[in-house]
Backbone as a chain_set.jsonl record, in Angstrom:
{"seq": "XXXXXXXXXXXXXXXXXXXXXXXXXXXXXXXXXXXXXXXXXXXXXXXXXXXXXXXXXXXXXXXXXXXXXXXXXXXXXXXXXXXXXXXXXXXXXXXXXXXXXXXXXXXXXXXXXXXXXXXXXXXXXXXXXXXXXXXXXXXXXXXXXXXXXXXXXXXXXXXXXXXXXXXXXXXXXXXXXXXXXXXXXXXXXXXXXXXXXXXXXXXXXXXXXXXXXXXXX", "coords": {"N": [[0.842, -1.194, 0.0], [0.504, 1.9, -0.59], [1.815, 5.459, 0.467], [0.987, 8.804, 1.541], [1.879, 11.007, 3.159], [0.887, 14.232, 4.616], [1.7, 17.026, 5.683], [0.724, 19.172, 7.815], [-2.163, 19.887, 8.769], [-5.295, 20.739, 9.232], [-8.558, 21.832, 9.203], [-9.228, 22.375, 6.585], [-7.246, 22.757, 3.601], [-5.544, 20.63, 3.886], [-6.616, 18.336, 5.612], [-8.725, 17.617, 3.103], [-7.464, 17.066, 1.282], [-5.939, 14.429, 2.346], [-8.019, 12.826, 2.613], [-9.553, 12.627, 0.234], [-6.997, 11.381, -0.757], [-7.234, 8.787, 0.568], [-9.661, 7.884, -0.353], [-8.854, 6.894, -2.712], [-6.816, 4.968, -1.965], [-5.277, 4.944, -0.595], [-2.673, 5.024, 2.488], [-2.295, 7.058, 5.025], [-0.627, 9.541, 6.607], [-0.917, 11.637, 8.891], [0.181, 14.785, 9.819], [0.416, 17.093, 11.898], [0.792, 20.329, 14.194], [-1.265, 20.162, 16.458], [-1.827, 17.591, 19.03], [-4.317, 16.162, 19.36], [-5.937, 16.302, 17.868], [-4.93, 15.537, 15.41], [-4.963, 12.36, 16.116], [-7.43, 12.638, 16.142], [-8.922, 12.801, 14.124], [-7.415, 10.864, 12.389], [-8.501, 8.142, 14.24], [-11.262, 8.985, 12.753], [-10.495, 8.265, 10.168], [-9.58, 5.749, 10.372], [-12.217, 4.469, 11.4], [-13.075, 4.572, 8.686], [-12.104, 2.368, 7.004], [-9.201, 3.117, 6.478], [-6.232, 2.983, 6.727], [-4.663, 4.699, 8.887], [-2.552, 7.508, 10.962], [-1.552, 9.637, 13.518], [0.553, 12.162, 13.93], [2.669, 14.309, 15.555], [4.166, 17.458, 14.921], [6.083, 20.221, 15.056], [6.477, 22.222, 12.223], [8.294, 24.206, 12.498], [9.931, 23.936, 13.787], [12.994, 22.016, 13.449], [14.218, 19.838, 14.239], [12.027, 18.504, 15.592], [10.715, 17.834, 13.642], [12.252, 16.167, 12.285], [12.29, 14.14, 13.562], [9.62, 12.975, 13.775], [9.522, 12.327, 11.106], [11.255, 10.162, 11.401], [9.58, 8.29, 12.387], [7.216, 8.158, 11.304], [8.339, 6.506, 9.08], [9.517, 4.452, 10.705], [6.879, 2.901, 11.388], [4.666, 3.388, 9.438], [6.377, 3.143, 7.171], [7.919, 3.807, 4.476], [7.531, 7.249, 2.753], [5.219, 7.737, -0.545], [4.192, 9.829, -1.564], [4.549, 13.296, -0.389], [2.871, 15.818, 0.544], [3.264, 19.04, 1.719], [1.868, 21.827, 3.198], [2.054, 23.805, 5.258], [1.853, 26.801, 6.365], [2.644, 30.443, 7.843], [0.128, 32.205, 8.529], [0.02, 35.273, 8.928], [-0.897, 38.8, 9.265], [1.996, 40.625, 8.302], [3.646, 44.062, 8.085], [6.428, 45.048, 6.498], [7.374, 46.978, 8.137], [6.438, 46.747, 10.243], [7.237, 44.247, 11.327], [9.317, 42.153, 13.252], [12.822, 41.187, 13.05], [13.372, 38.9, 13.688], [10.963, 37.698, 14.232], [9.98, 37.553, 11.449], [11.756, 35.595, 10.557], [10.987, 33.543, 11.523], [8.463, 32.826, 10.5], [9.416, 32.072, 7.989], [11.025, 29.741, 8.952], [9.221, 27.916, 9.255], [7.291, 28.282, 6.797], [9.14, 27.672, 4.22], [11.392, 26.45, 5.456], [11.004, 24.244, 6.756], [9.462, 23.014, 4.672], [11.949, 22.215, 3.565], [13.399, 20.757, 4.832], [11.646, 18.515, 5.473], [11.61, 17.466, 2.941], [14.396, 16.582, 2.142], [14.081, 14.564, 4.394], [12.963, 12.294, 3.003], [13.863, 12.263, 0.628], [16.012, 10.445, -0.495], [14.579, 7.844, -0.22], [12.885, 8.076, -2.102], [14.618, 8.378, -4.741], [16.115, 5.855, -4.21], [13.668, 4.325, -5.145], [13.097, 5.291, -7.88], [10.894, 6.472, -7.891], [7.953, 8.879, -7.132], [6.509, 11.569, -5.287], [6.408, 15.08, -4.688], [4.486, 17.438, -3.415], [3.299, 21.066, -2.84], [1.506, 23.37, -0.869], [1.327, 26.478, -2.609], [1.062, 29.922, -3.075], [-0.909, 32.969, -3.865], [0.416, 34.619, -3.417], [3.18, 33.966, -3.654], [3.803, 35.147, -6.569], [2.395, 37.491, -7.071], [3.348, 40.01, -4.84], [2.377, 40.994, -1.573], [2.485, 43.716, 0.773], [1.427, 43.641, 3.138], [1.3, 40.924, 3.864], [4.208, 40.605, 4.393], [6.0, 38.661, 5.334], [4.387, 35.868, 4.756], [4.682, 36.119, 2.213], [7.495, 36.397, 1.413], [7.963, 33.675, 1.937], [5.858, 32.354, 0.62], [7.003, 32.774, -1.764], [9.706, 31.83, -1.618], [9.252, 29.073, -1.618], [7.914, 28.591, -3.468], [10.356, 28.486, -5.456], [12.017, 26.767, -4.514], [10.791, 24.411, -4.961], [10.708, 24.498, -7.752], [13.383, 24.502, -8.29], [14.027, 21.912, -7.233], [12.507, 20.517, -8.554], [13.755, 20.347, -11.255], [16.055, 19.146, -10.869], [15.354, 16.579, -10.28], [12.743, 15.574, -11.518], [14.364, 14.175, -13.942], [15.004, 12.048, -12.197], [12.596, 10.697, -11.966], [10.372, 11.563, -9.715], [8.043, 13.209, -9.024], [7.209, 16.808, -8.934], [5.821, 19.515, -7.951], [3.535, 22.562, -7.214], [0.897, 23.587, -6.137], [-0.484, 26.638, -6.192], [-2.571, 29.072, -4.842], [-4.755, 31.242, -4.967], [-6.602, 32.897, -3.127], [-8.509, 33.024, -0.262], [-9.184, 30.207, 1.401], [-12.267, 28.399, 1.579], [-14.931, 26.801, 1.915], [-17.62, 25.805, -0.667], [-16.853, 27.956, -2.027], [-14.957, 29.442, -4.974], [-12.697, 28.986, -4.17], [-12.468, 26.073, -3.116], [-11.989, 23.795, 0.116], [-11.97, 21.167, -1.041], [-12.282, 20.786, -4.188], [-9.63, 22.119, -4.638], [-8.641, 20.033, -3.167], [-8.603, 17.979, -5.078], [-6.782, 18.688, -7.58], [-4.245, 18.28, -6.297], [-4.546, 15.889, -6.518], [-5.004, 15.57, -9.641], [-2.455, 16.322, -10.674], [-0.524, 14.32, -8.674], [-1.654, 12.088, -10.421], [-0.881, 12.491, -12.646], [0.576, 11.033, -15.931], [4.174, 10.905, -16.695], [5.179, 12.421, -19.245], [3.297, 13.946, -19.35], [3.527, 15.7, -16.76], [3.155, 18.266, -14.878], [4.445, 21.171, -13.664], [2.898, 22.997, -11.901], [-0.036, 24.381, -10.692], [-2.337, 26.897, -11.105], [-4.682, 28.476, -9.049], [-6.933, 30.207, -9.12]], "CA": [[0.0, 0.0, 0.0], [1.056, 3.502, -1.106], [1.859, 5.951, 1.835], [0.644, 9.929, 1.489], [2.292, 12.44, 4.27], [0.632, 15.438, 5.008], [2.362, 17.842, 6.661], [-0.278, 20.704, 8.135], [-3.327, 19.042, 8.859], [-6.303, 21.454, 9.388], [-9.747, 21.467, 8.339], [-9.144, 22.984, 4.992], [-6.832, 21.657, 2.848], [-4.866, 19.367, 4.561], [-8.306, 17.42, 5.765], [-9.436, 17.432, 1.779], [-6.319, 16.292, 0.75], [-6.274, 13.209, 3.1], [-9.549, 12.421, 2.291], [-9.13, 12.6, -1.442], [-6.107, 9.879, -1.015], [-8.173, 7.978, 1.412], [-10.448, 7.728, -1.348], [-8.402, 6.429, -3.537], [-6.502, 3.819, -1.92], [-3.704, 5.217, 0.193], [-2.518, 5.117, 3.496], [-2.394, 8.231, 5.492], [0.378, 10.197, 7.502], [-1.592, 13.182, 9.342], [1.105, 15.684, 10.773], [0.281, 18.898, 12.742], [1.094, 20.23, 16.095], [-2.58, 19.551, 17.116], [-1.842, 16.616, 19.138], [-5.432, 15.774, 19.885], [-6.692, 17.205, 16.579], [-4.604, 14.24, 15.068], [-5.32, 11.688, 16.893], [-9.324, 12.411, 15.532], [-8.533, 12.469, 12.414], [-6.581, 9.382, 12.275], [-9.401, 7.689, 14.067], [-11.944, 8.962, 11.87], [-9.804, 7.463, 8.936], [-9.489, 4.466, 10.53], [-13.279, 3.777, 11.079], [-13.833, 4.135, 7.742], [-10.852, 1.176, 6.452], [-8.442, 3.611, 5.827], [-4.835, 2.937, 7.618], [-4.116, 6.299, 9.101], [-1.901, 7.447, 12.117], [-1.867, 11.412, 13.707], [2.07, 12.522, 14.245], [2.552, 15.427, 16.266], [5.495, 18.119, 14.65], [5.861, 21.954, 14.443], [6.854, 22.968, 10.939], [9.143, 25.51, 12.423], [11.353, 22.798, 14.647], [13.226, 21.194, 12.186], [14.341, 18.085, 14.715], [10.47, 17.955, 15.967], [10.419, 17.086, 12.248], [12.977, 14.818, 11.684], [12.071, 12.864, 14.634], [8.468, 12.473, 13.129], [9.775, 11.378, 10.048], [11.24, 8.739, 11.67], [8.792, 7.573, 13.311], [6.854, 7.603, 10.061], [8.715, 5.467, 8.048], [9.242, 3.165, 11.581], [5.17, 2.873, 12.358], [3.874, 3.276, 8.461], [7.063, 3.401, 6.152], [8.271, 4.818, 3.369], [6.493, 8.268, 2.111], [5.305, 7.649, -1.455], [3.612, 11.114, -1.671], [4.66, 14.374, 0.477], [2.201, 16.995, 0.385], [3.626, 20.175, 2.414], [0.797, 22.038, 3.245], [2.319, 24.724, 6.079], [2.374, 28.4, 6.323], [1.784, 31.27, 9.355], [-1.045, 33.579, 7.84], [-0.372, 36.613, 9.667], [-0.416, 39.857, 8.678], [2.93, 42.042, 8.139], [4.245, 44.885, 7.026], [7.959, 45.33, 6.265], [7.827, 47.779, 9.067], [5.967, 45.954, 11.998], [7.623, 42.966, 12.114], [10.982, 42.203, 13.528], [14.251, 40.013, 12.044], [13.449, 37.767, 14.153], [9.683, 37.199, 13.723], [10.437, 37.2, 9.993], [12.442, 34.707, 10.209], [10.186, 32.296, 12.239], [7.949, 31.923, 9.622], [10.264, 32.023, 6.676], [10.969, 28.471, 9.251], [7.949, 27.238, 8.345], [6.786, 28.505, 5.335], [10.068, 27.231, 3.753], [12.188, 25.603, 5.983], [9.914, 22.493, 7.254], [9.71, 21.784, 3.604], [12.689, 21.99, 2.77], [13.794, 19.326, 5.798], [10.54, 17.649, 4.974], [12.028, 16.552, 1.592], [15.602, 16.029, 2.729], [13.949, 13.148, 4.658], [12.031, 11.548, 2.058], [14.116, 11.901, -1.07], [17.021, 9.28, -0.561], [14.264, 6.48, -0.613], [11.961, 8.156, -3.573], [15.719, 7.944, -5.282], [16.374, 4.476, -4.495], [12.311, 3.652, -6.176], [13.268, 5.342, -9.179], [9.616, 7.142, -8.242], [7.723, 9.101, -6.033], [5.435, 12.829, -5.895], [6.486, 15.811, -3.98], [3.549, 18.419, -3.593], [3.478, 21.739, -2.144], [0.33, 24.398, -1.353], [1.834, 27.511, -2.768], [-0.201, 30.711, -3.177], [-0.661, 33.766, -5.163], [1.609, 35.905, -3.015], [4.367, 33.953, -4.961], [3.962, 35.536, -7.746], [2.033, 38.755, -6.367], [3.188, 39.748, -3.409], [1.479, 41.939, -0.504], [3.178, 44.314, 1.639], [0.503, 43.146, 4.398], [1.733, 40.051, 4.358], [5.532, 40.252, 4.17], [6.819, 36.929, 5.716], [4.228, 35.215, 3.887], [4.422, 36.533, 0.294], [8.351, 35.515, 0.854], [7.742, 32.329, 2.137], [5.212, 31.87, -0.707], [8.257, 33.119, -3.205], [10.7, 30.473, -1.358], [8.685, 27.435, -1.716], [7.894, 28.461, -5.263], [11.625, 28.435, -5.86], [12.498, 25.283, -4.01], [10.237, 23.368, -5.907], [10.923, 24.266, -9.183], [14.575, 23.853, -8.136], [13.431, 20.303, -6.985], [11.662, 19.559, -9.855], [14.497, 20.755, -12.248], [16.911, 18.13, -10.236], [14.769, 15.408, -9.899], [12.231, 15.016, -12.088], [14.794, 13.344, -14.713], [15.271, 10.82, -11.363], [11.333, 9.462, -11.531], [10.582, 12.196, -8.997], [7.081, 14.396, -9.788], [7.455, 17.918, -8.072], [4.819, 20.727, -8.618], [2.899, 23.186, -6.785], [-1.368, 24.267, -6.467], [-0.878, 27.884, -6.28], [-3.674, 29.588, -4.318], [-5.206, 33.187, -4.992], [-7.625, 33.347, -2.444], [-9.007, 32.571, 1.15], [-10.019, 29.194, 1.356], [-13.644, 28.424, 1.84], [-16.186, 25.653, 1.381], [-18.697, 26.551, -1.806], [-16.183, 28.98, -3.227], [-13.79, 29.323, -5.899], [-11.169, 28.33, -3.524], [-13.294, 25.19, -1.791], [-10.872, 22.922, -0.084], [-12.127, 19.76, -1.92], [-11.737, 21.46, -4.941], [-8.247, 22.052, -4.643], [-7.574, 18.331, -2.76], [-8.997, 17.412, -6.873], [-5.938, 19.7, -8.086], [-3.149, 17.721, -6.118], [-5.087, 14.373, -7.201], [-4.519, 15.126, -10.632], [-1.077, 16.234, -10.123], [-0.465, 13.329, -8.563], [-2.039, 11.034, -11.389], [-0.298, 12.741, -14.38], [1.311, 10.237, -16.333], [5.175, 11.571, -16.49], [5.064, 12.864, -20.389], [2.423, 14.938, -19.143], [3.773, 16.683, -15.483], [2.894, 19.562, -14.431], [5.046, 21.944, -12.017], [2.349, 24.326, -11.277], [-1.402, 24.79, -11.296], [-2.869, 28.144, -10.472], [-6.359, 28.172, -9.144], [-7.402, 31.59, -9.199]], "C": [[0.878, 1.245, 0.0], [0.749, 4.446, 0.299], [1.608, 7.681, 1.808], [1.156, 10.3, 2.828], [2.077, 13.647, 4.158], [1.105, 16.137, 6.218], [1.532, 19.865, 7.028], [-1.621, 20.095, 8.094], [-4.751, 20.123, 9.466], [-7.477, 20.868, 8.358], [-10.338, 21.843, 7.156], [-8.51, 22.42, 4.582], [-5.724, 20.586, 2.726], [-5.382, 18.297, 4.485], [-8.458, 16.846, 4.468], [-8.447, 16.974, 1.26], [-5.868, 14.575, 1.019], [-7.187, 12.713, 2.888], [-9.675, 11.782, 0.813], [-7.962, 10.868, -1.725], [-6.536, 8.835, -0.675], [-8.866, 7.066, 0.601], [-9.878, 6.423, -2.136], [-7.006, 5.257, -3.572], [-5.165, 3.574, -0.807], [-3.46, 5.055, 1.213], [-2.171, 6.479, 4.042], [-1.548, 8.39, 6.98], [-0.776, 12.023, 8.362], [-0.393, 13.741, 9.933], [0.32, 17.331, 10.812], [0.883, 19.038, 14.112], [0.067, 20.037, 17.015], [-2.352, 18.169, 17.227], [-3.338, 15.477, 19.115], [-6.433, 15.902, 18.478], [-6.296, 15.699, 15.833], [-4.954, 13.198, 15.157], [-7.27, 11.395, 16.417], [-9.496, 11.984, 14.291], [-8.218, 11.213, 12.291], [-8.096, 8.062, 13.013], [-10.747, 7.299, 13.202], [-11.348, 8.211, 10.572], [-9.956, 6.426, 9.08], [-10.893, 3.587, 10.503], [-13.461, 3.275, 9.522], [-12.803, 3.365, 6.615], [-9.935, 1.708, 5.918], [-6.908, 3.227, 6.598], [-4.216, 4.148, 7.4], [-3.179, 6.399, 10.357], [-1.85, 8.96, 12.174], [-0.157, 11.092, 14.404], [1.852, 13.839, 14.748], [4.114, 16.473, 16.032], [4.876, 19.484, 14.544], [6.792, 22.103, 13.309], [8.112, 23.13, 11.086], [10.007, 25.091, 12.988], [11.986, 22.098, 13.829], [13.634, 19.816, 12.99], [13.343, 17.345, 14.949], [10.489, 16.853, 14.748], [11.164, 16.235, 11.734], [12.532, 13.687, 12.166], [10.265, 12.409, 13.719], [8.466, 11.966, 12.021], [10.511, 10.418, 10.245], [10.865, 7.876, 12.197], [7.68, 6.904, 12.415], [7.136, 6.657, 9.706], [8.929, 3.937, 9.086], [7.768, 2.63, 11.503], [4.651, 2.338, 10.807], [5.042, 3.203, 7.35], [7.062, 3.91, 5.052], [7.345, 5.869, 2.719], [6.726, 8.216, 0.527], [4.651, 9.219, -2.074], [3.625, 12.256, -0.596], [3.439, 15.54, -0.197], [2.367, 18.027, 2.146], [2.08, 21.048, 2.594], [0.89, 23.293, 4.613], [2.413, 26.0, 5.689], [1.895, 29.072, 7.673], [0.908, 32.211, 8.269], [-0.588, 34.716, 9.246], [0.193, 38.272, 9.325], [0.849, 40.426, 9.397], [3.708, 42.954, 7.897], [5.519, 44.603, 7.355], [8.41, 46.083, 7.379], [7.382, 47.198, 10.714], [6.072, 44.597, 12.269], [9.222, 42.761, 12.18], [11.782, 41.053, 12.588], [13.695, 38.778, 12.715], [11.972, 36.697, 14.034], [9.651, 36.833, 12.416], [10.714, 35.751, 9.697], [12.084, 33.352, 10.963], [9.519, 31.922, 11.709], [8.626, 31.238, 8.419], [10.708, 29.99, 7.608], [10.197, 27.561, 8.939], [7.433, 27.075, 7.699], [7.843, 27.855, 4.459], [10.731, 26.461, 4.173], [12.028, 24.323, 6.04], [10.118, 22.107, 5.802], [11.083, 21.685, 3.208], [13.293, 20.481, 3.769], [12.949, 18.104, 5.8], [11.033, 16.182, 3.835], [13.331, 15.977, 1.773], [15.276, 14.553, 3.588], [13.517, 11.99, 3.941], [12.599, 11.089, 0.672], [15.411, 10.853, -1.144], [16.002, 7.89, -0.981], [13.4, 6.632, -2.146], [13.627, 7.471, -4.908], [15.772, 6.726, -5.308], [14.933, 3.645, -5.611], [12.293, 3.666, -7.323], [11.513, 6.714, -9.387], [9.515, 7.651, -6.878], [7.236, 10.814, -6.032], [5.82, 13.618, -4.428], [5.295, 17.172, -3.843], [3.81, 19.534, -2.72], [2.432, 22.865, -1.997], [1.346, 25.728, -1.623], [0.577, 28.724, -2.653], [0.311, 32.601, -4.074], [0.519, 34.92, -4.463], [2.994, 35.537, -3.741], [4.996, 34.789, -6.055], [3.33, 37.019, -7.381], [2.27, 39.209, -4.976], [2.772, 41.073, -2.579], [1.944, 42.642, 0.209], [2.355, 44.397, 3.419], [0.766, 42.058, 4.774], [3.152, 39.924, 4.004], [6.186, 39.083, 4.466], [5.869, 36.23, 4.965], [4.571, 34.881, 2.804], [6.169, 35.555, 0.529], [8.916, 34.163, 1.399], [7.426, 31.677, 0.837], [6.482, 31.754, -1.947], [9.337, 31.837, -2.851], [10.616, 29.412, -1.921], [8.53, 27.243, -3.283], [9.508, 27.881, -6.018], [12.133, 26.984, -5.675], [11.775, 24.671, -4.97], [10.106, 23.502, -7.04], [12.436, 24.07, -9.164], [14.758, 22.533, -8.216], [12.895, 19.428, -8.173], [13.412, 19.659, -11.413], [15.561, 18.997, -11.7], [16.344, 16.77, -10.384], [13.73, 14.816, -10.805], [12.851, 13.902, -13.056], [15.265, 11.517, -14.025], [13.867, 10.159, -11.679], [10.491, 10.263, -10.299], [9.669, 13.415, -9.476], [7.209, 15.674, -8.527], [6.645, 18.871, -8.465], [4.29, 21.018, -6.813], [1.422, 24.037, -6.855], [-0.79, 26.219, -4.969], [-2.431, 28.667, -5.978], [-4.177, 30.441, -3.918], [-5.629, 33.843, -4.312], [-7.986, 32.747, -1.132], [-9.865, 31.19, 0.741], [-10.899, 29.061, 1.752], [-14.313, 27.523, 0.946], [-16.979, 26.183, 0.228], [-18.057, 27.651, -2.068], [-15.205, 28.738, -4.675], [-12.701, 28.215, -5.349], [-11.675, 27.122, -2.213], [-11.772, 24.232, -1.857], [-11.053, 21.525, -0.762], [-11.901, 20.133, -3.148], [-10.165, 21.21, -5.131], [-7.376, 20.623, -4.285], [-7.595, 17.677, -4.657], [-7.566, 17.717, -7.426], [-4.681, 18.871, -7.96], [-3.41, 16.927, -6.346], [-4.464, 14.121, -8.316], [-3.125, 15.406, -10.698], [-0.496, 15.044, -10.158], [-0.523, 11.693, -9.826], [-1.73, 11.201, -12.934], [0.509, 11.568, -14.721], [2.82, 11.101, -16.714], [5.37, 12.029, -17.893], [4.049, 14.163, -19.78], [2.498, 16.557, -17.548], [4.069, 17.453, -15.702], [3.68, 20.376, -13.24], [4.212, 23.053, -11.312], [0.928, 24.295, -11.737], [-1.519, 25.847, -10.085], [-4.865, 27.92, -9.892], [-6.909, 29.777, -8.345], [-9.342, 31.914, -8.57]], "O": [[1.906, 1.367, 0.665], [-0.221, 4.285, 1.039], [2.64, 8.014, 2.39], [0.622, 9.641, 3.721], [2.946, 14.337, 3.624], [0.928, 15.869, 7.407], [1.733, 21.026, 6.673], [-2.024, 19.851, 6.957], [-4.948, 19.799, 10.638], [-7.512, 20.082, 7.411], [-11.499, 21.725, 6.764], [-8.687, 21.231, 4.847], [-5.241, 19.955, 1.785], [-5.059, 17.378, 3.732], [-8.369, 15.619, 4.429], [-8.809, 16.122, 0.449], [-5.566, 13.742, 0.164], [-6.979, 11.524, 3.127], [-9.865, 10.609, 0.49], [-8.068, 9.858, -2.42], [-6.373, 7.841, -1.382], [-8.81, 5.839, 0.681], [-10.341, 5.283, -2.153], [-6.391, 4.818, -4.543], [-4.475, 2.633, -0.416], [-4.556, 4.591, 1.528], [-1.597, 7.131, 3.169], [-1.668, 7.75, 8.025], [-1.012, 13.174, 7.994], [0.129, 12.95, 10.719], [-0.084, 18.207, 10.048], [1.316, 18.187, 14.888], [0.297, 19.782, 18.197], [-2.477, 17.409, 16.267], [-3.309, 14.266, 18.892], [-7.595, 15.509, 18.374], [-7.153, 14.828, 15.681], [-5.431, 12.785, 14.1], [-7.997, 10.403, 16.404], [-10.06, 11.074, 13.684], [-9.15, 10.46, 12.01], [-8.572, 7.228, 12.243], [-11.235, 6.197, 12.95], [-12.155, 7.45, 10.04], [-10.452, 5.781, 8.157], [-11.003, 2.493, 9.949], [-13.81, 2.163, 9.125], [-12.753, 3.783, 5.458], [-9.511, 1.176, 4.892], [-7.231, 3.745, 7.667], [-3.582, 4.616, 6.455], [-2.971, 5.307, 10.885], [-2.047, 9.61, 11.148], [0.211, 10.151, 15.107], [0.867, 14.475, 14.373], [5.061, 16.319, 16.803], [3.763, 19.849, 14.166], [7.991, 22.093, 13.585], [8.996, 22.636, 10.386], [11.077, 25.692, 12.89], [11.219, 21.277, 13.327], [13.399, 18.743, 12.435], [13.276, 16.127, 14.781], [10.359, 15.629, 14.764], [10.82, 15.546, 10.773], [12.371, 12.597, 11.616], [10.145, 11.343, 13.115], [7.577, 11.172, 11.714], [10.584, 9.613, 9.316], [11.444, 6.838, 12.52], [7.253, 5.753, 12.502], [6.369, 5.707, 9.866], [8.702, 2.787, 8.709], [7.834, 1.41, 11.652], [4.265, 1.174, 10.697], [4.467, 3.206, 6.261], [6.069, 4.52, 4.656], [6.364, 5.422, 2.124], [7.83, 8.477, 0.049], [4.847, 9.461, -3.265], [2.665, 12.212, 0.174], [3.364, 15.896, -1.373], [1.837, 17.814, 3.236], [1.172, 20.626, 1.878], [-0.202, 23.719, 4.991], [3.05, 26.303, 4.68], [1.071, 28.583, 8.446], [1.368, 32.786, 7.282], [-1.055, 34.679, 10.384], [1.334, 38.717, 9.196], [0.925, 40.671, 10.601], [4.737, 42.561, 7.348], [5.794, 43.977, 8.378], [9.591, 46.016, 7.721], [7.884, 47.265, 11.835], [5.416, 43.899, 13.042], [10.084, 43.119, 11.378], [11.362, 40.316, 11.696], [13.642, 37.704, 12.117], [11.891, 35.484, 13.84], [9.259, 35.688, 12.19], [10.161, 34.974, 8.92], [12.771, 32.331, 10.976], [9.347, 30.711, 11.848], [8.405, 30.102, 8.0], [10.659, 29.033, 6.835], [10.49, 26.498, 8.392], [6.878, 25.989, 7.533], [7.192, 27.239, 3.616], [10.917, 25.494, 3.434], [12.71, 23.438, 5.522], [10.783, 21.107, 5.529], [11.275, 20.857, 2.317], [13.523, 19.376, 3.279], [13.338, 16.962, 6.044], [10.954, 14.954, 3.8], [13.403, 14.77, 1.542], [16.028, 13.583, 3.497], [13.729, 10.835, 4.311], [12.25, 10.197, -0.101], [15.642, 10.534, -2.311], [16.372, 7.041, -1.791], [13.259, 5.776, -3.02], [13.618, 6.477, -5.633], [15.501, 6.212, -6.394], [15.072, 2.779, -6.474], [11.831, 2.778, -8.039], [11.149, 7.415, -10.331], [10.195, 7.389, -5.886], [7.731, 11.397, -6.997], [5.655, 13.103, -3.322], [5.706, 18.064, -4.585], [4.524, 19.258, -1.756], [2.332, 23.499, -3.047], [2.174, 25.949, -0.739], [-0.564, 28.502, -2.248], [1.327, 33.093, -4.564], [1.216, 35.775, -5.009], [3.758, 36.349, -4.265], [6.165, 35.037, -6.347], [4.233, 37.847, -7.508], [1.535, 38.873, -4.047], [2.915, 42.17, -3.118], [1.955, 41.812, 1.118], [2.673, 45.001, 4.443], [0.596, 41.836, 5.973], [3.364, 39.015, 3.201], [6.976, 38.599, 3.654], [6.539, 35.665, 4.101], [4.764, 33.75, 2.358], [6.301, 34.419, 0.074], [10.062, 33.728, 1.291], [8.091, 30.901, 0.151], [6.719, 30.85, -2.748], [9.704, 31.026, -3.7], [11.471, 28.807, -2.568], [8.817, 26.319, -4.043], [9.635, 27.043, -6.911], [12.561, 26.237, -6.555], [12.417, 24.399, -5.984], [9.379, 22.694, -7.617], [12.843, 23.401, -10.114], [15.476, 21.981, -9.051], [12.884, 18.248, -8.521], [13.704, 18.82, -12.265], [15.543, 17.953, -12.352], [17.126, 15.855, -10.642], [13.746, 13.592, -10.927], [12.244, 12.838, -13.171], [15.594, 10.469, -14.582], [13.925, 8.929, -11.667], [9.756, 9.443, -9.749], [10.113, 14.379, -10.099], [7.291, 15.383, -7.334], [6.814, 19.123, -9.658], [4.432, 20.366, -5.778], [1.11, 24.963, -7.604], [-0.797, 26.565, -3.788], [-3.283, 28.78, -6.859], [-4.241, 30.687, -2.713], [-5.477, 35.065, -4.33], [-7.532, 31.604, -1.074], [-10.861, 31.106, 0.021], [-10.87, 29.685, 2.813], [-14.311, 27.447, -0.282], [-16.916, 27.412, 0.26], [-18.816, 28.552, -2.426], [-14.95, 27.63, -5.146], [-12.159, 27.198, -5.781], [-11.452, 27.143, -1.003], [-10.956, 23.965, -2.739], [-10.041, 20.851, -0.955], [-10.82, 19.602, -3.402], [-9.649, 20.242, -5.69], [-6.29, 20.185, -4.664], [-6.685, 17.073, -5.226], [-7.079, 16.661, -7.828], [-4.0, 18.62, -8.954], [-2.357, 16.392, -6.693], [-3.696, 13.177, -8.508], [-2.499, 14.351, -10.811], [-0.005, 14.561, -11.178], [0.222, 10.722, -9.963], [-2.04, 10.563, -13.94], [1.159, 11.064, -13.805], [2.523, 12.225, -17.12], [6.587, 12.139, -17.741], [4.388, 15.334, -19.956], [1.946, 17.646, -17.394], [4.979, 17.764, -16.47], [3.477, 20.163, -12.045], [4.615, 23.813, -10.431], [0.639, 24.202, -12.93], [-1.153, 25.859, -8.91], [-5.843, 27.35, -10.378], [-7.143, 30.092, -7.178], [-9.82, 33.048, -8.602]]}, "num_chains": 1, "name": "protein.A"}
């Protein structure tokens, strides 16, 4: 059985993302720092014959996160699908936030994945295969002076993973990013089931056909 790791587990599109794989045949990694939040989830999965487990990491710790990825691959092994899925939303300007706050999300918004994948890509390597995903969003490419640590978070991750993909794809090794314009919300544009659809197909491109980027405006 095929192993999905989500890393950011909320009830937007973390949840719909898990669900979506669930669906379709996978086994399921939940990570957040909601220990208890986990833990439901993973139950709920489990009633319904899914083989799930709730891991407990902060993003922004990078050993929290090693240690949970080895606990992963001990408990449920090898991650055949990473989907990153972290960021801090909080507004601020260039002027009201310090070096140091800055640089706490820029931990999370970027960092986590980048240690994320550092754990994962020695065995995708040895498979010859294996799907790195990442939620990006429109500050990437537009960015906000309201949200300054986001937007260059958003710009990081964009980078990393077309770096990633440039490196790796010729290994067997799918890498892309679902780019996301707008406030997530149920019955909108930007519903999170919706978007779990987005990293599905992603996911299910045949490799002639991969994609490093869908926008969903």
């Amino acid at each position: 059985m095929s192993l999905c790791t989500i890393i950011g587990v909320g009830p937007g599109i973390g949840l719909s993302v898990a669900k979506k794989f669930a669906r379709e045949g996978f086994d399921i990694a939940l990570v957040s720092r909601d220990e208890e939040k986990m833990k439901k989830y993973a139950r709920e999965f489990t009633l319904k014959g899914t083989k799930a487990r709730g891991f407990t990491a902060d993003a922004g710790y990078f050993d929290s996160l090693r240690m949970t990825f080895s606990q992963i691959e001990s408990w449920m092994g090898h991650t055949d699908v990473l989907v990153y899925n972290t960021a801090i939303v909080a507004k601020s300007s260039p002027t009201s936030i310090t070096g140091e706050e800055f640089m706490a999300e820029l931990q999370a918004d970027i960092g986590g994945a980048f240690v994320a994948v550092q754990q994962i890509l020695p065995s995708m390597e040895r498979k010859g295969n294996g799907t790195l995903l990442f939620t990006g969003g429109g500050f990437a490419h537009d960015p906000s002076p309201r949200f300054t640590a986001l937007s260059a978070g958003k710009a990081g991750l964009w980078n990393l993973c077309m770096n990633l993909a440039k490196e790796y794809e010729p290994k067997g090794i799918h890498v892309a990013t679902v780019s996301v314009y707008g406030k997530v919300a149920p019955n909108t544009a930007y519903d999170p089931d919706k978007i779990a659809g987005e990293f599905w197909r992603l996911y299910s491109q045949p490799k002639e056909e991969w994609e490093r980027e869908i926008h969903i405006r």
